[in-house]
TIMI-2910 file (N, C-alpha, C, CB; in pm, 1 decimal, decimal comma, always signed):
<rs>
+----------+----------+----------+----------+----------+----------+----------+----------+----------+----------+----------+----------+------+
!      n_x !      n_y !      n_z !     ca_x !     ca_y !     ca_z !      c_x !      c_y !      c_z !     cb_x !     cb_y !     cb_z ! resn !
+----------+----------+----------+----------+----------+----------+----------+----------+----------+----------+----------+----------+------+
!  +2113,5 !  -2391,1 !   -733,2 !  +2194,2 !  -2305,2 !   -647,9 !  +2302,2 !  -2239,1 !   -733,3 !  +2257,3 !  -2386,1 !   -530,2 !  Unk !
!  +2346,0 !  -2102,4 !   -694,6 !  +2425,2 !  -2039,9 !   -793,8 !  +2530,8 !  -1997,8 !   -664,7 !  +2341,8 !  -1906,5 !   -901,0 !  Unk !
!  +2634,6 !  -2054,4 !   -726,6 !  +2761,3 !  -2034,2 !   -584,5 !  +2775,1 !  -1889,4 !   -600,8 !  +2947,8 !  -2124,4 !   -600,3 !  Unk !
!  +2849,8 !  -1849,9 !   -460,5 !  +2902,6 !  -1677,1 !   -510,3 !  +3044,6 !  -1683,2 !   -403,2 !  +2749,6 !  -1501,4 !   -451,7 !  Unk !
!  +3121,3 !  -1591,3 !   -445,7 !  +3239,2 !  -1577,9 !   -370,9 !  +3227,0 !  -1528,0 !   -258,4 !  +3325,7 !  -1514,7 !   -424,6 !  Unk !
!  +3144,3 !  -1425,1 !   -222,7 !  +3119,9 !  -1294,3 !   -115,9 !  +2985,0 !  -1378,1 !     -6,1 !  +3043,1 !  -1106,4 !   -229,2 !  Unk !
!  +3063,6 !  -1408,0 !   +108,8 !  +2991,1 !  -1520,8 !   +213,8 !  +2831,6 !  -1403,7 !   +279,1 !  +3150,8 !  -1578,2 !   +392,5 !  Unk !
!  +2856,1 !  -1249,7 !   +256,1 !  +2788,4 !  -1137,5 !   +284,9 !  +2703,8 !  -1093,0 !   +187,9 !  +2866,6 !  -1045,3 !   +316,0 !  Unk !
!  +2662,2 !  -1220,8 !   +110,6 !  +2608,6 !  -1133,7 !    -48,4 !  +2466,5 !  -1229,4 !    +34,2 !  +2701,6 !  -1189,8 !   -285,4 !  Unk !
!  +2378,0 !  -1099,5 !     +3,6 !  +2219,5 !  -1140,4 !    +51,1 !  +2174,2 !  -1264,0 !    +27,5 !  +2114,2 !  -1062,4 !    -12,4 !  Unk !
!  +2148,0 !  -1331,9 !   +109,2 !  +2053,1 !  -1516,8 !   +132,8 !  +2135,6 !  -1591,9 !    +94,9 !  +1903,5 !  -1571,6 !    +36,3 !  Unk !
!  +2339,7 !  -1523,0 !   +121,9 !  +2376,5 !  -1700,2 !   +105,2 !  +2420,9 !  -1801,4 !   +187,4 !  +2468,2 !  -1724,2 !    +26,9 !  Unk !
!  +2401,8 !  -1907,5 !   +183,8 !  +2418,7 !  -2037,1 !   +274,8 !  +2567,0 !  -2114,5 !   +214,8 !  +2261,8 !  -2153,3 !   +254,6 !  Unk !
!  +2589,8 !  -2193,8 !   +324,2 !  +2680,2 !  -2220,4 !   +309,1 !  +2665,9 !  -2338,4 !   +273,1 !  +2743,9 !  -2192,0 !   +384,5 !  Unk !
!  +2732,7 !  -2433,5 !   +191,5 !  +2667,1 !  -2566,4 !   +132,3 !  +2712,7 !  -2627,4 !   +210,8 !  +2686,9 !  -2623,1 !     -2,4 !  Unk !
!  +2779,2 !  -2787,9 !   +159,0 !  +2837,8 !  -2917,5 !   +174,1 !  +2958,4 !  -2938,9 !   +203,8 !  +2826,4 !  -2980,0 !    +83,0 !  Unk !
!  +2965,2 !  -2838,7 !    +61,9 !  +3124,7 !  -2851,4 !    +21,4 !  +3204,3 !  -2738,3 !    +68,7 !  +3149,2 !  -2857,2 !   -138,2 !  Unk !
!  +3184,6 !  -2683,8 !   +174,4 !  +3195,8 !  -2567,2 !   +217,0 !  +3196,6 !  -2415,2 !   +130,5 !  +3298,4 !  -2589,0 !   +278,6 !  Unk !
!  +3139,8 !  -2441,0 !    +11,5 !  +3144,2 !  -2307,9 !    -71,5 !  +2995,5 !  -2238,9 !     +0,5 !  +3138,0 !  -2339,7 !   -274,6 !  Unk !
!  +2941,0 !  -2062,7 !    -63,0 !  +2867,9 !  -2048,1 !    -43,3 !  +2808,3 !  -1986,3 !   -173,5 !  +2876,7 !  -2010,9 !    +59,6 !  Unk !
!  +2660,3 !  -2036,7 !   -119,7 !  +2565,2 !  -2024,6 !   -274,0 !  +2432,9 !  -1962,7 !   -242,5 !  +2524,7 !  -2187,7 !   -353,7 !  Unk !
!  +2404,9 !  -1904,5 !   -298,1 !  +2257,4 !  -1842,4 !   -306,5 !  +2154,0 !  -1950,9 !   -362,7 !  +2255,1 !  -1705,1 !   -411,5 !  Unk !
!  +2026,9 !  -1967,3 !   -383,7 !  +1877,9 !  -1995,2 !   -439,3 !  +1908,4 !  -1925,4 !   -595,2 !  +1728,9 !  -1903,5 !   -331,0 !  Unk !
!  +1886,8 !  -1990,4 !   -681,3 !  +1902,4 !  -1918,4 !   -821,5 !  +1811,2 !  -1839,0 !   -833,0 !  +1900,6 !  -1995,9 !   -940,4 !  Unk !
!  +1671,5 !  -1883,8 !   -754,5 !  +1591,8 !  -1758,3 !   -806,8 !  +1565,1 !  -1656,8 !   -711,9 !  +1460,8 !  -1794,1 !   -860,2 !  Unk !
!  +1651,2 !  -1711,5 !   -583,5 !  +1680,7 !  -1560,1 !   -486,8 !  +1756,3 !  -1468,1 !   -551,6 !  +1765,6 !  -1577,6 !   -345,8 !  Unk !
!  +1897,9 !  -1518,7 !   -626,4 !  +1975,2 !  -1427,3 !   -737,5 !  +1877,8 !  -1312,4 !   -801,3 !  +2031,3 !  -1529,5 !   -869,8 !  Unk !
!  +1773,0 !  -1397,9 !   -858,5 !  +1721,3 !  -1342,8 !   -958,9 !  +1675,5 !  -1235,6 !   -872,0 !  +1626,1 !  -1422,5 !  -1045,4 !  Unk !
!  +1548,3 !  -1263,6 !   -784,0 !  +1524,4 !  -1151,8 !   -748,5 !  +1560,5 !  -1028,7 !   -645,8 !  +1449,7 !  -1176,6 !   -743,3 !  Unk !
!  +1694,3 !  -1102,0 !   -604,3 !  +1779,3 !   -949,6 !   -557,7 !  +1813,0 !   -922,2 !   -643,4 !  +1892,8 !   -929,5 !   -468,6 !  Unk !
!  +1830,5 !   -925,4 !   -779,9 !  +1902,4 !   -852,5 !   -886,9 !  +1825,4 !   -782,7 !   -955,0 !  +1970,3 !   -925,3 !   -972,9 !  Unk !
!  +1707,5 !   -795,9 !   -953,4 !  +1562,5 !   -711,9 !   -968,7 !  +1553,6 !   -645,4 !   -899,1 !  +1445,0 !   -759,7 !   -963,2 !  Unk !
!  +1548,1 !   -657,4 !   -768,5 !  +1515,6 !   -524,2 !   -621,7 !  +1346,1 !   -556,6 !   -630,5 !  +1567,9 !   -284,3 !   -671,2 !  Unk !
!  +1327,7 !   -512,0 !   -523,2 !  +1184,8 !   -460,6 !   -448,6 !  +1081,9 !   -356,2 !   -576,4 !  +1242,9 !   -336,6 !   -281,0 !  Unk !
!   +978,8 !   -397,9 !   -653,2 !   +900,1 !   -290,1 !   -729,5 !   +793,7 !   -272,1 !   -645,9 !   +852,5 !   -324,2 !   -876,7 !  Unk !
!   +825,9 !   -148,6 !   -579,8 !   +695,0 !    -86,4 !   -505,6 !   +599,0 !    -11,3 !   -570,9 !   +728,7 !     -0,4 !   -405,7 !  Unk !
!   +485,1 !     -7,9 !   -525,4 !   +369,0 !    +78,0 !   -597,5 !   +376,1 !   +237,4 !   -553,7 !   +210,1 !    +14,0 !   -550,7 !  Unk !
!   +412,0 !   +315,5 !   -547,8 !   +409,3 !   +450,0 !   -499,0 !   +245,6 !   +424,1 !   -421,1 !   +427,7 !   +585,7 !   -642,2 !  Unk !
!   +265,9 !   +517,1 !   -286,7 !   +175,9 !   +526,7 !   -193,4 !    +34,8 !   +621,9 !   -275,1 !   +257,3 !   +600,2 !    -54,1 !  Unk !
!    -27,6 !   +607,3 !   -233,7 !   -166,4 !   +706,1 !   -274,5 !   -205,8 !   +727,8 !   -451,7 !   -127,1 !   +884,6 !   -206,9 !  Unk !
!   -177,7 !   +627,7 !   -466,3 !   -181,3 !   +605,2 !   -608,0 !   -335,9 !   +556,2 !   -657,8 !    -65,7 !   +492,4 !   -642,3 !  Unk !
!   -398,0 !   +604,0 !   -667,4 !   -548,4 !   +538,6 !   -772,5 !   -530,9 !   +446,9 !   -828,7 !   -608,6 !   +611,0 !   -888,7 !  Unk !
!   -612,9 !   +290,6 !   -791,3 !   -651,8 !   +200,8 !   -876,3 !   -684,1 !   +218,4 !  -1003,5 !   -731,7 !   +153,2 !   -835,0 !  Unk !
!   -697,9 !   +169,3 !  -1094,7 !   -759,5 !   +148,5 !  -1203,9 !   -843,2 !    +61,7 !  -1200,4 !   -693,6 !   +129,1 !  -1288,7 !  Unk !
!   -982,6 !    +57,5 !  -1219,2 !  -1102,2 !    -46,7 !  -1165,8 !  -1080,3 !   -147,8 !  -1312,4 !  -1302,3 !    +44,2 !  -1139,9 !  Unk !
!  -1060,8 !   -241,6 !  -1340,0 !  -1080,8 !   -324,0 !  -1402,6 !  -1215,5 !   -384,2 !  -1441,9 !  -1016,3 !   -382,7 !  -1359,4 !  Unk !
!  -1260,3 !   -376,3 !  -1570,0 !  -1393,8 !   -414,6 !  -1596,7 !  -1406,8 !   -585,2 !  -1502,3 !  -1415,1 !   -419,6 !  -1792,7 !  Unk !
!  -1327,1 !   -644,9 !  -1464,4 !  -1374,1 !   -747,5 !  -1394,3 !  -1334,0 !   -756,9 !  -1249,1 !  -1339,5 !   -857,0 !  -1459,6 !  Unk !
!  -1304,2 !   -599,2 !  -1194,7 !  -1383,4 !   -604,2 !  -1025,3 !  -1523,4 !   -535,9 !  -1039,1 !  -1285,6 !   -499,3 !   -886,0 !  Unk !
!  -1564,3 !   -470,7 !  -1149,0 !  -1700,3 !   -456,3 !  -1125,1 !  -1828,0 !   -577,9 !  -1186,1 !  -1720,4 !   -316,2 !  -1185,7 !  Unk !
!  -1757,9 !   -687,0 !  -1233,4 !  -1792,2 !   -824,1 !  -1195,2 !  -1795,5 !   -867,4 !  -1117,3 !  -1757,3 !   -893,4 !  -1221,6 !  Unk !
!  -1779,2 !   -880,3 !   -980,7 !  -1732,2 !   -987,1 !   -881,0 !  -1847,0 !  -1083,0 !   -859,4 !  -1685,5 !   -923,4 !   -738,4 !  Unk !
!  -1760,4 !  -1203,3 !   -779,2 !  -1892,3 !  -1253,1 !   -748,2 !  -1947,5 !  -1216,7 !   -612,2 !  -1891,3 !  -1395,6 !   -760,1 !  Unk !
!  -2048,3 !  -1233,7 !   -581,3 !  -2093,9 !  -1217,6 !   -435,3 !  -1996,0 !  -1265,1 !   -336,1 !  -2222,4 !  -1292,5 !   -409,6 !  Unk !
!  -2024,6 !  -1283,0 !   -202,8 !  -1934,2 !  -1318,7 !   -103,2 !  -2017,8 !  -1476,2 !    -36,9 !  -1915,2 !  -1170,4 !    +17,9 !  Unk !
!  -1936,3 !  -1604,1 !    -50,3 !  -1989,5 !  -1734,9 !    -26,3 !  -2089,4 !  -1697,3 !   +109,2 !  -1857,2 !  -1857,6 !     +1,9 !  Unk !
!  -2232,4 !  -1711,3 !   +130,1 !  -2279,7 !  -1673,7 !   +253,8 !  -2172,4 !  -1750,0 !   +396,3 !  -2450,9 !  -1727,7 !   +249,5 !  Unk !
!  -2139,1 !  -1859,6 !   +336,7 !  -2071,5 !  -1932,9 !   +445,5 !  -1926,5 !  -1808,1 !   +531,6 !  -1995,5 !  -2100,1 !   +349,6 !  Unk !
!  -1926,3 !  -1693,8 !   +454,2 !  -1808,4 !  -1639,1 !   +463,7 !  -1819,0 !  -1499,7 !   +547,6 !  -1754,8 !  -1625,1 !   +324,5 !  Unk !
!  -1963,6 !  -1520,3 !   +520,7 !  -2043,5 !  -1391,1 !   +617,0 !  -2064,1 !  -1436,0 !   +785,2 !  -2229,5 !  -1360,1 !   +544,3 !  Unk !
!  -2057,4 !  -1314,7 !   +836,0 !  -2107,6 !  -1357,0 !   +987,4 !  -2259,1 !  -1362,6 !   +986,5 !  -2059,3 !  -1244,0 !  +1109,5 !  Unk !
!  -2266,0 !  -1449,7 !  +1114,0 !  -2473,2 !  -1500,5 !  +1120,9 !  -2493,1 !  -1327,4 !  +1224,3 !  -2542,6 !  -1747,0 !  +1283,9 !  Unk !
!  -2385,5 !  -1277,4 !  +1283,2 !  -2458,2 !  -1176,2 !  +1308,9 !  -2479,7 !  -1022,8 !  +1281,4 !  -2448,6 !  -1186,8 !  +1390,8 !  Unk !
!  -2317,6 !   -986,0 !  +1248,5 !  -2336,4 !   -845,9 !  +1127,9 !  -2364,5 !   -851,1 !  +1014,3 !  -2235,5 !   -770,9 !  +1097,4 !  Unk !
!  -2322,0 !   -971,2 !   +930,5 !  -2367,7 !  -1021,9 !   +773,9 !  -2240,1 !   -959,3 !   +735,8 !  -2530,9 !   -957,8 !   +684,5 !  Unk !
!  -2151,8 !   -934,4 !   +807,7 !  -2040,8 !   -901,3 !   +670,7 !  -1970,0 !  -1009,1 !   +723,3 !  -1940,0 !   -733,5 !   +647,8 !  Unk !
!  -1832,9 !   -971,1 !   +609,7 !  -1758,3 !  -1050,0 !   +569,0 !  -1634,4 !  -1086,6 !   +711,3 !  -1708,6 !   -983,8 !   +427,8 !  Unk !
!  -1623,9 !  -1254,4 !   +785,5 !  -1562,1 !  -1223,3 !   +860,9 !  -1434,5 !  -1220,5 !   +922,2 !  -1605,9 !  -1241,2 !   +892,9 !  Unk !
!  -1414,4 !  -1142,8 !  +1027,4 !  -1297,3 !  -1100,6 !  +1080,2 !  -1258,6 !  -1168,0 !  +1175,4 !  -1295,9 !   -987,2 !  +1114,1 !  Unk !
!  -1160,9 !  -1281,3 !  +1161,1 !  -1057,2 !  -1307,0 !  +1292,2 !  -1212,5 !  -1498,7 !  +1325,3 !  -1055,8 !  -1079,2 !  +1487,9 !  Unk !
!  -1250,5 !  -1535,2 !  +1215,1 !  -1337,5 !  -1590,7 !  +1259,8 !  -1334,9 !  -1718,5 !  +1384,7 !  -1381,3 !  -1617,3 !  +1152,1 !  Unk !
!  -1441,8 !  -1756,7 !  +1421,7 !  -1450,4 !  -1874,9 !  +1488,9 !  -1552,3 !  -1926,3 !  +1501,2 !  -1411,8 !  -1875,1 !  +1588,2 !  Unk !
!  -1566,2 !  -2046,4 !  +1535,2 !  -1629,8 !  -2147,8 !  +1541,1 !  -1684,8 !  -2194,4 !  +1624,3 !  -1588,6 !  -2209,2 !  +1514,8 !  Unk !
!  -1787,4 !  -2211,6 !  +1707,2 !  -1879,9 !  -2223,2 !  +1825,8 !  -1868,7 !  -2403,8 !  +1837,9 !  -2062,5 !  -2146,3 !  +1788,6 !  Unk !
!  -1795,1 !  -2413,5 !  +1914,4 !  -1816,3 !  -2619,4 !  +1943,0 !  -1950,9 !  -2654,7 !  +1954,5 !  -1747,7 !  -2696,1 !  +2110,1 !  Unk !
!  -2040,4 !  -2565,8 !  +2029,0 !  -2167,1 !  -2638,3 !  +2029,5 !  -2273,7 !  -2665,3 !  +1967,1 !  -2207,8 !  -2618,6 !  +2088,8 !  Unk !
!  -2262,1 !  -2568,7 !  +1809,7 !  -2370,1 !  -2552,9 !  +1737,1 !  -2270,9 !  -2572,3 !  +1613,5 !  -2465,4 !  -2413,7 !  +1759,7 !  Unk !
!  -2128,3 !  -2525,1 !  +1590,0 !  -2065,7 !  -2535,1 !  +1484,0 !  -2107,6 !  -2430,7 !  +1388,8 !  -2077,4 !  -2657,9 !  +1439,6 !  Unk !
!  -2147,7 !  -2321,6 !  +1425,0 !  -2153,2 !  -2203,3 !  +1359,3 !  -2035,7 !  -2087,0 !  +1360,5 !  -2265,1 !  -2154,1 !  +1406,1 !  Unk !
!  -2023,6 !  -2049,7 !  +1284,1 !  -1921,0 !  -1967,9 !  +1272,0 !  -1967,6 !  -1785,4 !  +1272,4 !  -1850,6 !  -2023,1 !  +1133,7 !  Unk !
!  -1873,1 !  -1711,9 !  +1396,2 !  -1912,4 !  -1552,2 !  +1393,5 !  -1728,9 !  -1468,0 !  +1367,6 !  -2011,3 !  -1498,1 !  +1595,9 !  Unk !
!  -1779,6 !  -1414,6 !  +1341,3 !  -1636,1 !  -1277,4 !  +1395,3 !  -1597,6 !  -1248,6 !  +1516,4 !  -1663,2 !  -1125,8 !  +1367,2 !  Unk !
!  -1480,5 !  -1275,3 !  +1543,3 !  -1427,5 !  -1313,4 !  +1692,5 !  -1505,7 !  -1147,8 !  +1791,9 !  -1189,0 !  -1325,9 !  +1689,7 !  Unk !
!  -1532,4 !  -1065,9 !  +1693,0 !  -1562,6 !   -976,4 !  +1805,2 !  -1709,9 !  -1002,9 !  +1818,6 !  -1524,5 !   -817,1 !  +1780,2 !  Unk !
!  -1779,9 !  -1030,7 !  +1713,7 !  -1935,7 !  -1063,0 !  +1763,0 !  -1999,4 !  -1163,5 !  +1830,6 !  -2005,8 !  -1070,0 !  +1675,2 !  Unk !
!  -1874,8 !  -1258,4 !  +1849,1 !  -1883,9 !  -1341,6 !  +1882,3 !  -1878,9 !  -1337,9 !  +2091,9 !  -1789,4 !  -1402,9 !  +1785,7 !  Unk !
!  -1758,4 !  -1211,6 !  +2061,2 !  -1777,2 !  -1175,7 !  +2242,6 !  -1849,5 !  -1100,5 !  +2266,1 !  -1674,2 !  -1122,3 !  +2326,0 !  Unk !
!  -1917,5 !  -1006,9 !  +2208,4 !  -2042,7 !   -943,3 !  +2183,4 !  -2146,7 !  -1017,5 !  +2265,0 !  -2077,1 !   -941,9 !  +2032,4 !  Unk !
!  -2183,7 !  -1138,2 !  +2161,3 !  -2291,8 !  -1221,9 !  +2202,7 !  -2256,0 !  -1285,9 !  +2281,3 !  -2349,7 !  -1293,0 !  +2125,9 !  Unk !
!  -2173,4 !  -1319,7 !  +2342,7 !  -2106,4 !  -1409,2 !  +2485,5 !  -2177,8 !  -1330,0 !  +2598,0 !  -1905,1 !  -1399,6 !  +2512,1 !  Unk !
!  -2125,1 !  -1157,5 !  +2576,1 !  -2130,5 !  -1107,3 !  +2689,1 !  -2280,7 !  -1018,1 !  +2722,8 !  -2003,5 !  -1029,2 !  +2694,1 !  Unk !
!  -2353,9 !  -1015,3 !  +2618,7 !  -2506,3 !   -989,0 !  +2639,7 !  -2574,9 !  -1113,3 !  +2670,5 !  -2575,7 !   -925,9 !  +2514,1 !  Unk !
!  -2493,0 !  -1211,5 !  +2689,6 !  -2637,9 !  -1294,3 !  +2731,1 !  -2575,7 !  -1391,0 !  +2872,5 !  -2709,0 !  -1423,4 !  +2566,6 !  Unk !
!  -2473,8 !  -1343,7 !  +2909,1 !  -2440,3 !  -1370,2 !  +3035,8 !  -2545,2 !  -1295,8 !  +3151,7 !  -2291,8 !  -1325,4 !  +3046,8 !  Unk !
+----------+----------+----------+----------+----------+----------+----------+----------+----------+----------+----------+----------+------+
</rs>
């Protein structure tokens, strides 16, 4: 903890001993600031995202095959879909 005089200086708490102190490495990084990426900026593809590995099948849905969204888990079979294909298939077979 790095004490500070100013009770209004960003993330500080008040201790024990009634002084107030910041996180040393909250210091640090308000004293750095925020490095944002400028908006609409082009990646640079890195020779190892055009490595990747595949996607674990376990990670795919059993019914669009992609990758899933918001997933869940069926109690009765213990299979796992994407919460929307999942009401999808709820509601076509009602």
């Amino acid at each position: 903890m790095m004490e500070v005089d100013d009770p209004s200086v960003k993330g500080a708490m008040l201790t024990n001993t009634g002084r107030y102190a910041v996180p040393t490495i909250d210091a640090e990084a308000y004293a750095l600031g925020k490095k944002e990426r400028p908006p609409f900026v082009p990646r640079d593809q890195s020779s190892s995202e055009e490595d990747e590995d595949p996607v674990p099948d376990e990670l795919l849905c059993l019914l669009c095959k992609d990758l899933m969204t918001d997933a869940v888990v069926i109690p009765c079979c213990g299979n796992s879909y994407c919460d929307d294909c999942e009401l999808t298939r709820t509601n076509t077979h009602l």
